[in-house]
VOBA-1610 file (N, C-alpha, C; in pm, whole numbers, padded with zeros to 5 digits, always signed):
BEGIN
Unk+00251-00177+01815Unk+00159-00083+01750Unk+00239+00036+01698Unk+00186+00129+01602Unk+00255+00211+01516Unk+00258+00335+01650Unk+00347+00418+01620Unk+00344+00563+01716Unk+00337+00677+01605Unk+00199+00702+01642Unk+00175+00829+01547Unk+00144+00962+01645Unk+00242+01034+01716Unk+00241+01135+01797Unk+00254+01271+01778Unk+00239+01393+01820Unk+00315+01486+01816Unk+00380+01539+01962Unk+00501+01551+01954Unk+00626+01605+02064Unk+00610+01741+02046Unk+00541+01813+02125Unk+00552+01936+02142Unk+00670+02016+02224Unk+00782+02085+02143Unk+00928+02125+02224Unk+00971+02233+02245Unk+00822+02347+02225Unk+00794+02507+02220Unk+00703+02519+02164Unk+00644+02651+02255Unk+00522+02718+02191Unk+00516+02908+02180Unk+00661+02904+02218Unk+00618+03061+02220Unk+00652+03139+02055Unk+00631+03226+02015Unk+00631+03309+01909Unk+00789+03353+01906Unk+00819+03494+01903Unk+00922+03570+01852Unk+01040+03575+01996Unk+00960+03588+02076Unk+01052+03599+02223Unk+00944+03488+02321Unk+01081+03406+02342Unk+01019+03281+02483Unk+01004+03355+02615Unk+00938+03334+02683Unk+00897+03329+02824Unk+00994+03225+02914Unk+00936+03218+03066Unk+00981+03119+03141Unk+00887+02985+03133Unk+00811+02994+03073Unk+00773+02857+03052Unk+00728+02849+02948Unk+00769+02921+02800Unk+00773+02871+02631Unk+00879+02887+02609Unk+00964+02800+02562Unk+01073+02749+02479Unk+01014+02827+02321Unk+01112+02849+02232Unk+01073+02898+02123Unk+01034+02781+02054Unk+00981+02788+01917Unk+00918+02643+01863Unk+00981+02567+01822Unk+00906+02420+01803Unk+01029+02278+01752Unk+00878+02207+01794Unk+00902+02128+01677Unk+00750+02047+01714Unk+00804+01920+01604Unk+00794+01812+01742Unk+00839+01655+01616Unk+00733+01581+01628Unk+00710+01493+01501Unk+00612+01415+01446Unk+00654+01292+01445Unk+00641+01243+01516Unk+00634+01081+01506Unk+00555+01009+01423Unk+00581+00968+01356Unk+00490+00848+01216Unk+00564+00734+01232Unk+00527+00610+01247Unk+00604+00513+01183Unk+00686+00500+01129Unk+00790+00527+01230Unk+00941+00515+01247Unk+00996+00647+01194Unk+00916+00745+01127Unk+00970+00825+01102Unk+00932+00949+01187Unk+01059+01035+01226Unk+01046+01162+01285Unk+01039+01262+01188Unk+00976+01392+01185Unk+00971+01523+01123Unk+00967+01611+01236Unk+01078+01645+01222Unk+01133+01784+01332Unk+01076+01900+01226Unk+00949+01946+01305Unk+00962+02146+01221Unk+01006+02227+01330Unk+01052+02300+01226Unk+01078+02483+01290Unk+01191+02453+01385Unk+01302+02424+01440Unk+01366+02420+01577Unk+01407+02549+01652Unk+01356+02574+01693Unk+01408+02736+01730Unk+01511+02710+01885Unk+01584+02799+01859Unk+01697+02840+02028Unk+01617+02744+02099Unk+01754+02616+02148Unk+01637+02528+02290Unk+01612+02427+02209Unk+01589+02364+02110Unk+01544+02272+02053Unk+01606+02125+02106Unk+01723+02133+02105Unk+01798+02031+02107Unk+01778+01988+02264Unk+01791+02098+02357Unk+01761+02057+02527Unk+01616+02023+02531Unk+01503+02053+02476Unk+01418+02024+02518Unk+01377+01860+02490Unk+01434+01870+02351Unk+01444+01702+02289Unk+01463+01668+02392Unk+01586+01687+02501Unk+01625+01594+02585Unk+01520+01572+02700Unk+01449+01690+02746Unk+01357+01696+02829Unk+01263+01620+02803Unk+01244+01646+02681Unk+01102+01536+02615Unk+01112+01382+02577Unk+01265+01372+02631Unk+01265+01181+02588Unk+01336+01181+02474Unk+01347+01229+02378Unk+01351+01188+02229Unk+01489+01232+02159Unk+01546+01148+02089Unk+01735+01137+02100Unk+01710+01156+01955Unk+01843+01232+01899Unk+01841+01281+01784Unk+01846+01144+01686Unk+01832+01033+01695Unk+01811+00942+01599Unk+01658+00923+01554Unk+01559+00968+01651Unk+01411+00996+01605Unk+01392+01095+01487Unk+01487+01150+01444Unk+01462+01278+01334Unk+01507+01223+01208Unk+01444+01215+01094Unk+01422+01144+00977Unk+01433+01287+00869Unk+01403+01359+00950Unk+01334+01472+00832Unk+01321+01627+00890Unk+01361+01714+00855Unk+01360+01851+00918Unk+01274+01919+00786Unk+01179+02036+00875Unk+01078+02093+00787Unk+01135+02237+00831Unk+01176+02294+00775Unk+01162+02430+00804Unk+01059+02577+00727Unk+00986+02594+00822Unk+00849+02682+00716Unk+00941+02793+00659Unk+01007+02905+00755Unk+01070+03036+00689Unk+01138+03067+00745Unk+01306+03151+00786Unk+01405+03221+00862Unk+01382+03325+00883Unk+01252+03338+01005Unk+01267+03435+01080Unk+01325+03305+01193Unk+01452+03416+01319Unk+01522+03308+01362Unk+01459+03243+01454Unk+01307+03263+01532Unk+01184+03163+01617Unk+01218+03044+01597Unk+01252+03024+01424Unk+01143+02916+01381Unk+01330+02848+01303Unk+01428+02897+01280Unk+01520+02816+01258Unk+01690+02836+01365Unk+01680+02894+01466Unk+01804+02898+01484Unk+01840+02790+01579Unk+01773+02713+01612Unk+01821+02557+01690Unk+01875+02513+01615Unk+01859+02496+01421Unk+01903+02446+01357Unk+02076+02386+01380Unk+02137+02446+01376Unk+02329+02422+01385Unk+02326+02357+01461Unk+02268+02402+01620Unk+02257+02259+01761Unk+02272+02146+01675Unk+02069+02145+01599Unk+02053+01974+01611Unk+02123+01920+01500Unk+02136+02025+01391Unk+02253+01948+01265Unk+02383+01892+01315Unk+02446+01932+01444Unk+02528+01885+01504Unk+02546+01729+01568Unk+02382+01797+01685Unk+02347+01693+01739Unk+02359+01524+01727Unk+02292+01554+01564Unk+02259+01459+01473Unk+02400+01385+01408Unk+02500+01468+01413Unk+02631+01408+01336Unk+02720+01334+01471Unk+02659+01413+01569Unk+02729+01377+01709Unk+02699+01218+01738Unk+02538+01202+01733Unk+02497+01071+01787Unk+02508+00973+01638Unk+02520+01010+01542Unk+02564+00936+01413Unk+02423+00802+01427Unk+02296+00865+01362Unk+02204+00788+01374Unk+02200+00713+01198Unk+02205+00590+01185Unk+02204+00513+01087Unk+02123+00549+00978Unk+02102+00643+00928Unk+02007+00690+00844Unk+02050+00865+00817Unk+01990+00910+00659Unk+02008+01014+00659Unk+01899+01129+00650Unk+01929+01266+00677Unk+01802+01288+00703Unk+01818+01403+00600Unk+01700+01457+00579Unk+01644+01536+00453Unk+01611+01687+00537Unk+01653+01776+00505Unk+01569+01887+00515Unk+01526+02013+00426Unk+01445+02005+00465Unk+01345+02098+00341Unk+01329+02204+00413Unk+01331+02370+00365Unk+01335+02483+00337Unk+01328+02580+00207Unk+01281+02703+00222Unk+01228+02801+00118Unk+01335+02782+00047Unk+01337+02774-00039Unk+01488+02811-00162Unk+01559+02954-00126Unk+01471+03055-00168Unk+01490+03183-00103Unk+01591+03211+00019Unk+01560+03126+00101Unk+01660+03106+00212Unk+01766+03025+00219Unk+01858+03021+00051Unk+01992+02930+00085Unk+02064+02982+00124Unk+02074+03090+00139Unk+02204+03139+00218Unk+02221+03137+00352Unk+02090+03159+00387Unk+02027+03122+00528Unk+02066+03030+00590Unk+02000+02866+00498Unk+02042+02765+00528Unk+02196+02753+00518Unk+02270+02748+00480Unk+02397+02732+00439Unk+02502+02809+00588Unk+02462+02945+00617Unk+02516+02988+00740Unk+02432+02903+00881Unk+02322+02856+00860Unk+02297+02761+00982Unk+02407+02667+00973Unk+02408+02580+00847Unk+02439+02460+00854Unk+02565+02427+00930Unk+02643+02556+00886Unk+02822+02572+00894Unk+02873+02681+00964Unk+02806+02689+01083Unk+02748+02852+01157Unk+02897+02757+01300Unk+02958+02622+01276Unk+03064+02643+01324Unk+03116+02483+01308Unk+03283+02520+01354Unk+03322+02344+01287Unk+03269+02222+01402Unk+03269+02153+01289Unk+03209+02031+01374Unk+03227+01911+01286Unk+03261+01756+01322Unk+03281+01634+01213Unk+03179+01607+01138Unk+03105+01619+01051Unk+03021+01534+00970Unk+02995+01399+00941Unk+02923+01337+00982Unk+02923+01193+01050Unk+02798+01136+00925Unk+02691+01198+00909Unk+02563+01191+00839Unk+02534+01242+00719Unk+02471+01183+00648Unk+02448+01243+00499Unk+02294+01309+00526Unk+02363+01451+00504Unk+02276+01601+00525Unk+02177+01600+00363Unk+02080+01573+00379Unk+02008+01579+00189Unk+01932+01709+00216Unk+02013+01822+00142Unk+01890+01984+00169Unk+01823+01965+00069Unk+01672+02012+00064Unk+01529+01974-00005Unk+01518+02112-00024Unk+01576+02213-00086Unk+01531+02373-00096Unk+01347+02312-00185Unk+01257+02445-00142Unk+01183+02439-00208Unk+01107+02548-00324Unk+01085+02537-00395Unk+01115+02648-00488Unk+00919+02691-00520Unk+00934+02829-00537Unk+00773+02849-00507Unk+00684+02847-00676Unk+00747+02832-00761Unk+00695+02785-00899Unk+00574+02744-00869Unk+00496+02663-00801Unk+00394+02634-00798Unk+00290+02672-00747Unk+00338+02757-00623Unk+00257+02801-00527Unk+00125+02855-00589Unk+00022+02926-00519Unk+00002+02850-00424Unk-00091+02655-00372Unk-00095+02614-00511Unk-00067+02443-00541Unk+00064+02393-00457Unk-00013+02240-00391Unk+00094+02151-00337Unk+00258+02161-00426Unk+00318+02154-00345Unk+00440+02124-00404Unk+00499+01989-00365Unk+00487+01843-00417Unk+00559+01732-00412Unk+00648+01774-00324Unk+00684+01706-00211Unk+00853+01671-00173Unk+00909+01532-00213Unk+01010+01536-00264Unk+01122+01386-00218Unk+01089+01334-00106Unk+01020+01211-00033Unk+01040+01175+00074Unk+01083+01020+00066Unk+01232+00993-00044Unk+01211+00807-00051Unk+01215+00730+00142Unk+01150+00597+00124Unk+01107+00548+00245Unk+01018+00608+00313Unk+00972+00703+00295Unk+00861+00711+00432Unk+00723+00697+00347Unk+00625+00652+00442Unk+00472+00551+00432Unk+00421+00677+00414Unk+00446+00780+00332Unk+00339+00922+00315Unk+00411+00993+00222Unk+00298+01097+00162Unk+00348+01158+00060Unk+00401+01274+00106Unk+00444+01353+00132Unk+00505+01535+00190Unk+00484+01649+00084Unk+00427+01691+00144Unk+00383+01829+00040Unk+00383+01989+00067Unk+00440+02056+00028Unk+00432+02219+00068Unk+00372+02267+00008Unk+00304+02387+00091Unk+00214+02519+00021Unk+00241+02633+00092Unk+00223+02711-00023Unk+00293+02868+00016Unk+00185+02943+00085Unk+00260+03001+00180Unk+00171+03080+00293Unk+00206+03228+00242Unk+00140+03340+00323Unk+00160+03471+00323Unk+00223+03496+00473Unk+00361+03572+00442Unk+00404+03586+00576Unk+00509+03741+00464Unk+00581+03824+00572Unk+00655+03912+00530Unk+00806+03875+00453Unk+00870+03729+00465Unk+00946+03654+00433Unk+00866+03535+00377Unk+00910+03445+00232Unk+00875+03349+00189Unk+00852+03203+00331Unk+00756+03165+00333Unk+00719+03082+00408Unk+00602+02975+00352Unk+00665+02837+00364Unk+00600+02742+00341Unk+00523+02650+00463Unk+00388+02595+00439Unk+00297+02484+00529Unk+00328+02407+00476Unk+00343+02252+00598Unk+00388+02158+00506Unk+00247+02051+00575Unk+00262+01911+00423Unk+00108+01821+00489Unk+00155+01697+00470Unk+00152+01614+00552Unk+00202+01486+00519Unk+00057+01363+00492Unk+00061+01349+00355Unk-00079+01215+00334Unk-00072+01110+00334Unk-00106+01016+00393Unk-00081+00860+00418Unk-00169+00776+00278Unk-00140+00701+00213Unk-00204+00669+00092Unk-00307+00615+00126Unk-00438+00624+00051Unk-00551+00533+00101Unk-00485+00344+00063Unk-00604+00303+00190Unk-00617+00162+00179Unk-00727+00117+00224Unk-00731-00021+00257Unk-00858-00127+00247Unk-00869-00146+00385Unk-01032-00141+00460Unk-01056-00183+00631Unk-01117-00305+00562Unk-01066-00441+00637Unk-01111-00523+00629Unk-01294-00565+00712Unk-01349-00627+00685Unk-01498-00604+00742Unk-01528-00717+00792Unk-01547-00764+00915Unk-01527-00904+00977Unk-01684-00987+00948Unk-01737-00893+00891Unk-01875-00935+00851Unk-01866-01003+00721Unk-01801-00915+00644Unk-01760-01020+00500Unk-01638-01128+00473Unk-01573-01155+00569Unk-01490-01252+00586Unk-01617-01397+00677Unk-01670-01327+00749Unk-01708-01438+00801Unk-01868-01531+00665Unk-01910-01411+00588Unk-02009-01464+00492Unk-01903-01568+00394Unk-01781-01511+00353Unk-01710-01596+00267Unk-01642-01713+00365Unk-01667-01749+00487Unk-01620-01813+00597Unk-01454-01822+00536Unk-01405-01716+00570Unk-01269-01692+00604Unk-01217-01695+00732Unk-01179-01729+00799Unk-01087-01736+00945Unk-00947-01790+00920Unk-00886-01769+01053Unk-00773-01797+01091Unk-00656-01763+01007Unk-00545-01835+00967Unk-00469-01782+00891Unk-00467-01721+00714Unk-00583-01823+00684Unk-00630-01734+00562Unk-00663-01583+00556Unk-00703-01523+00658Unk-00718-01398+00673Unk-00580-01323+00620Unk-00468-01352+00728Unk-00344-01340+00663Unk-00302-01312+00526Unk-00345-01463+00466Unk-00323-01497+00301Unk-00353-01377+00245Unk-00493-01342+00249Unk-00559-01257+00178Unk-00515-01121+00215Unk-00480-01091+00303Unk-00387-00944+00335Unk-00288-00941+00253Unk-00180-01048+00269Unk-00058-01065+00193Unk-00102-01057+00060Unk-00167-01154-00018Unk-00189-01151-00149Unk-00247-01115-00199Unk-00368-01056-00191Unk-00496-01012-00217Unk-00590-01073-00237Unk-00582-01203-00265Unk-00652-01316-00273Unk-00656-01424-00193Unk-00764-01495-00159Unk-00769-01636-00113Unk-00841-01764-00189Unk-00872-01852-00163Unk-00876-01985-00277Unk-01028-02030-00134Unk-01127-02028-00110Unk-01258-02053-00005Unk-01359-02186-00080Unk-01312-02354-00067Unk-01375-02416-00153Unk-01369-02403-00288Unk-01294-02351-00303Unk-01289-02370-00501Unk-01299-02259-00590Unk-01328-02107-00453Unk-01414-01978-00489Unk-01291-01931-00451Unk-01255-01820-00568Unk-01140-01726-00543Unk-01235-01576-00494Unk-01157-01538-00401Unk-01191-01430-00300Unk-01088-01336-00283Unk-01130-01202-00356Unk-01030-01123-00340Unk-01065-01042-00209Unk-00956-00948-00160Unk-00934-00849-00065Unk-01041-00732-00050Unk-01062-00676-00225Unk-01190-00590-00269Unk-01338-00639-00199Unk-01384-00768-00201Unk-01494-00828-00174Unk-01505-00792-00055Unk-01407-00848+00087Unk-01424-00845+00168Unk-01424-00726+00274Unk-01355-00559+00192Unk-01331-00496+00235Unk-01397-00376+00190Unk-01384-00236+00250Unk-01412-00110+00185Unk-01300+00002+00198Unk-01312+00078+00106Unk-01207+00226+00123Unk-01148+00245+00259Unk-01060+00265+00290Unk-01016+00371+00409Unk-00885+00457+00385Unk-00958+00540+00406Unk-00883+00699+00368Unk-00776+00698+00485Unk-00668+00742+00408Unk-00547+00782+00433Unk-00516+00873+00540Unk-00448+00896+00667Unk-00478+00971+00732Unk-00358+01119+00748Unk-00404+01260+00791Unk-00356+01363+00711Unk-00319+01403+00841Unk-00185+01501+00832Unk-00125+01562+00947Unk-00104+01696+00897Unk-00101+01805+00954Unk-00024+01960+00879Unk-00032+02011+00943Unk+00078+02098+00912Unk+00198+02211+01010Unk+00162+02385+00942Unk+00097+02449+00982Unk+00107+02557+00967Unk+00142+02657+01035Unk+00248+02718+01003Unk+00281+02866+01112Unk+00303+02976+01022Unk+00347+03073+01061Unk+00333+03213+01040Unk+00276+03210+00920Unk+00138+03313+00899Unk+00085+03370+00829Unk-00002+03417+00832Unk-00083+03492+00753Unk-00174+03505+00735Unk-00287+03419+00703Unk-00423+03504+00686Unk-00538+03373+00630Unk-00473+03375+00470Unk-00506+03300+00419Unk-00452+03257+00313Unk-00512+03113+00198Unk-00488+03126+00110Unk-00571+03015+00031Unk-00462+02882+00063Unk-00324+02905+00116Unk-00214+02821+00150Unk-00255+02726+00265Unk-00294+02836+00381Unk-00384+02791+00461Unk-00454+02639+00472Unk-00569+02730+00421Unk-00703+02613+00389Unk-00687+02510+00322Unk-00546+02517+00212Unk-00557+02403+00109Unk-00473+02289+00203Unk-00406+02369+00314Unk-00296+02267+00404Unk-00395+02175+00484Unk-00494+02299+00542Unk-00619+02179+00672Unk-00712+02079+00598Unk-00715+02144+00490Unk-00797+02026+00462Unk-00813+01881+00424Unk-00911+01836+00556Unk-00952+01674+00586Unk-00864+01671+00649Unk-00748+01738+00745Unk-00657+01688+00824Unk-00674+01649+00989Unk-00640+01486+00979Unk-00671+01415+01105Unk-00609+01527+01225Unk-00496+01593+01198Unk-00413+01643+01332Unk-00375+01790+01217Unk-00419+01881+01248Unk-00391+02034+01262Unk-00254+02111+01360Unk-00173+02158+01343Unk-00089+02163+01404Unk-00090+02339+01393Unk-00166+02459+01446Unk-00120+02567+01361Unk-00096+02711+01461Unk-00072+02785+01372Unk+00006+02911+01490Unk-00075+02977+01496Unk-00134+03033+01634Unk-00270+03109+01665Unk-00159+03210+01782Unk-00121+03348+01691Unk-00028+03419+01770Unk-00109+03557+01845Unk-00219+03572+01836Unk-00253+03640+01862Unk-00431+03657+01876Unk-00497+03750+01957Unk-00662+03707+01983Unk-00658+03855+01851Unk-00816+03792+01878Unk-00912+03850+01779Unk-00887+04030+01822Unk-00876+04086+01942Unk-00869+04196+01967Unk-00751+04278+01898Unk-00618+04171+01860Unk-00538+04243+01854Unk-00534+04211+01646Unk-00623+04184+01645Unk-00654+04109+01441Unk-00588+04186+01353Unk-00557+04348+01401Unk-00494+04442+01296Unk-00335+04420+01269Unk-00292+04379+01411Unk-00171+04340+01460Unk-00116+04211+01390Unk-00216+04183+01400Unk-00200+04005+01367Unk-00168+04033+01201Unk-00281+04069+01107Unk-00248+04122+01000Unk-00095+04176+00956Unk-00057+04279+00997Unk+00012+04358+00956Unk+00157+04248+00984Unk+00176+04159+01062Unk+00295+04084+01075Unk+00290+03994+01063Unk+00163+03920+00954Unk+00153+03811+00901Unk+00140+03714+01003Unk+00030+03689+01108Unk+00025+03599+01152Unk-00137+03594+01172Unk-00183+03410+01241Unk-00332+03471+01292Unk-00368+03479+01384Unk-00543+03474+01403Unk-00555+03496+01550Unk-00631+03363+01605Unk-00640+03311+01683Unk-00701+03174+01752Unk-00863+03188+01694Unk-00923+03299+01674Unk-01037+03316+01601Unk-01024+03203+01498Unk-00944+03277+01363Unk-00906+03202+01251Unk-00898+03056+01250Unk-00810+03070+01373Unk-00709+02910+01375Unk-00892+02838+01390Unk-00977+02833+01417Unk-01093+02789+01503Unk-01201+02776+01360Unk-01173+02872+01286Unk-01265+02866+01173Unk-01235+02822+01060Unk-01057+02824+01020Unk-01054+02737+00904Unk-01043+02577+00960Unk-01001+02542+01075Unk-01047+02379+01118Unk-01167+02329+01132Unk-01236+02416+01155Unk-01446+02381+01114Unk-01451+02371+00946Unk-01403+02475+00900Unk-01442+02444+00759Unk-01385+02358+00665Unk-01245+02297+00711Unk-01187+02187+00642Unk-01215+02056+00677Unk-01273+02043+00844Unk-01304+01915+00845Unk-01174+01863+00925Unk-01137+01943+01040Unk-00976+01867+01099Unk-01033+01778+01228Unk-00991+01706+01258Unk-01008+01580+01389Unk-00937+01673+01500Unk-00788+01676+01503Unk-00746+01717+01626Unk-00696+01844+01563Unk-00753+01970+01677Unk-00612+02081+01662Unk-00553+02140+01744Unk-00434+02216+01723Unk-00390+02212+01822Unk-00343+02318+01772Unk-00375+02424+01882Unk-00325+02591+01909Unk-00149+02591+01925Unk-00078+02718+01893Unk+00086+02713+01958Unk+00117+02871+01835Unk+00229+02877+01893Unk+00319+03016+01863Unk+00259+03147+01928Unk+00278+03094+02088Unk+00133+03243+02133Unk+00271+03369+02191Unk+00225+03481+02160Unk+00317+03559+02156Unk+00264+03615+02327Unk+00427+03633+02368Unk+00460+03704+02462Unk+00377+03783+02546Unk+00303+03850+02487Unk+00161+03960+02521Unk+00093+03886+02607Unk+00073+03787+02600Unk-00043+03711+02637Unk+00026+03604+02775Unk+00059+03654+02891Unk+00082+03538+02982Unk-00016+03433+03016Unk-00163+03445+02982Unk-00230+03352+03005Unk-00298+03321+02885Unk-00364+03225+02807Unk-00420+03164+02733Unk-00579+03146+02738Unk-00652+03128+02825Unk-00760+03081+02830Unk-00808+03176+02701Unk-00822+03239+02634Unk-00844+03360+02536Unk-00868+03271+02453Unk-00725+03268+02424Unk-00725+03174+02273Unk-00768+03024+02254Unk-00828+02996+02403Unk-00915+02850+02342Unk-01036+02918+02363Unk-01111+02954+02436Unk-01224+03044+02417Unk-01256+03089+02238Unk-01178+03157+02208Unk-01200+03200+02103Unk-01218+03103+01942Unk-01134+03012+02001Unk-01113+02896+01884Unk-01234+02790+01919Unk-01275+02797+02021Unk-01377+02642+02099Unk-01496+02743+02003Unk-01552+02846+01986Unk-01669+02947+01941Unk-01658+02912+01802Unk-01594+02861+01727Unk-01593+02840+01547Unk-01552+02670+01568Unk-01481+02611+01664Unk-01450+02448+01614Unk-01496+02364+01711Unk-01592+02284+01718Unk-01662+02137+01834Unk-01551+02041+01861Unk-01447+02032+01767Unk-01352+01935+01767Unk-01253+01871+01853Unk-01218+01809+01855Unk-01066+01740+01970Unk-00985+01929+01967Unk-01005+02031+02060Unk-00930+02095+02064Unk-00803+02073+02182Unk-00658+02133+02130Unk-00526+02125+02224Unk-00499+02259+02248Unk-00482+02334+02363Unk-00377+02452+02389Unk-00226+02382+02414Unk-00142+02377+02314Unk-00012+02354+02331Unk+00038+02395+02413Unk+00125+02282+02498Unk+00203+02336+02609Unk+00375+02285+02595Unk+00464+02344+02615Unk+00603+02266+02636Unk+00596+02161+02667Unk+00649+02022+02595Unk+00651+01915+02640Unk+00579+01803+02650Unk+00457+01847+02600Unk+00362+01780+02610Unk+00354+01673+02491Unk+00264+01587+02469Unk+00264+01457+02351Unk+00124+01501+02347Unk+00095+01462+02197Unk-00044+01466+02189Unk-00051+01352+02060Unk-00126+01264+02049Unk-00182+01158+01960Unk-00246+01184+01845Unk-00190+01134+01778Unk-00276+01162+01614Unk-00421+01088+01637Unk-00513+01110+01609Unk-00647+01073+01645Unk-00659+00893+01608Unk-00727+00869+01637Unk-00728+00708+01594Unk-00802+00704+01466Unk-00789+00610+01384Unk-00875+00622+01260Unk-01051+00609+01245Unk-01113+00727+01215Unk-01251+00699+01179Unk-01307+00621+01163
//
């Protein structure tokens, strides 16, 4: 069966605690990994969490404040160290090449892997921005957030396809390996009656994942959650402290709670909780009051499942 997960490998904001690691959050899709954000710790926690730098397909980085990229050099290392058969892509603000460029080479080390940097350039904002993703079963897309530094959300869409309907296979008395046929080809041959795939089946929508951290509310936001099976987003702060939250571009678990009601998300899942706050119950309180949904308080380490399909 496919592994469609999320590896949670930090949840704290600007400064970690004794039990938040700064952020790094990997996505498991079908066969492909998407490492975002790796912050200080990334690479040990991988280890804590099971998962060997050949699971990483793809690095997302939203913006360089250093939370959210200074694991980077570790796992670019990491990655040349264990020399995983494949190369991996990472995408970042354009704005930040210099940034990137002192991560990359921030000290010597052999180069084993073909490094593909994906700068992304904000021309479009705030509209999807296409990524390059050749081989992977989804499309990748960025949208520009509001943060005090250029910062991108990223959404990964799985293309729609066909649920087969065991009710209309069995009216066209289809069984056994013809079923097959007709997957493979789109067609089958039933007594003399050609039977396509269309007949027997209906729509099924594509299923949606997205990564949002630092920002504000934003039209970047909303255009990222929406219809997304798994919500992934940064709720740094409660509603009490909202001015706070404002002024340093981030939101509050309020927010996080009300744009996932209004887009329509399956699972979400709270993370980037700042320091202030040693306990949490707040920020699911506050988010459970705007969303009915599969809610997560992110914890270090933890796995959480992309929802099963509708």
């Amino acid at each position: 069966m496919s592994q469609r997960e999320l590896v949670v490998l930090g949840t704290a904001s600007q400064v970690p605690t004794r039990h938040r690691n700064h952020n790094g959050y990997l996505l498991l899709w079908d066969g492909e990994g998407l490492l975002f954000d790796p912050g200080e710790g990334t690479q040990r926690q991988m280890l804590h969490a099971g998962v060997s730098a050949h699971a990483v397909t793809r690095i997302c980085v939203t913006h360089f404040h250093g939370d959210h990229c200074l694991g980077l050099p570790g796992i670019i290392q990491r990655i040349n160290l264990d020399r995983p058969p494949h190369p991996v892509s990472v995408y970042y603000p354009a704005s930040g090449q210099h940034f990137f460029e002192r991560l990359r080479h921030a000290s010597a080390f052999h180069e084993t892997v073909e490094l593909r940097p994906e700068p992304i350039a904000a021309d479009s904002a705030p509209t999807f921005v296409p990524l390059s993703a050749p081989g992977a079963p989804f499309a990748l897309e960025a949208a520009a957030l509001s943060h005090p530094v250029e910062s991108f959300g990223y959404r990964l869409v799985e293309p729609d396809g066909l649920r087969i309907l065991p009710e209309q296979l069995a009216r066209y008395g289809i069984a056994g390996p013809a079923v097959g046929w007709l997957q493979r080809e789109g067609e089958v041959l039933v007594d003399g009656q050609r039977v396509t795939v269309e007949q027997v089946s209906e729509p099924r929508r594509g299923q949606r994942a997205a990564f949002v951290m630092d920002t504000r509310m934003c039209e970047g936001v909303e255009r990222l959650a929406e219809g997304a099976d798994l919500l992934v987003i940064e709720a740094t702060f409660l509603e009490q402290d909202a001015a706070l939250a404002r002024d340093h571009g981030h939101l509050t678990a309020a927010e996080a709670g009300r744009v996932a009601a209004a887009a329509g998300v399956r699972t979400l899942v709270l993370t980037h909780f700042s320091q202030r706050y040693p306990v949490l119950e707040g920020h699911l309180a506050e988010a459970r009051r705007h969303f009915d949904g599969e809610l997560v308080l992110a914890r270090d380490l933890m796995r959480v499942p992309v929802p099963a399909r509708a």
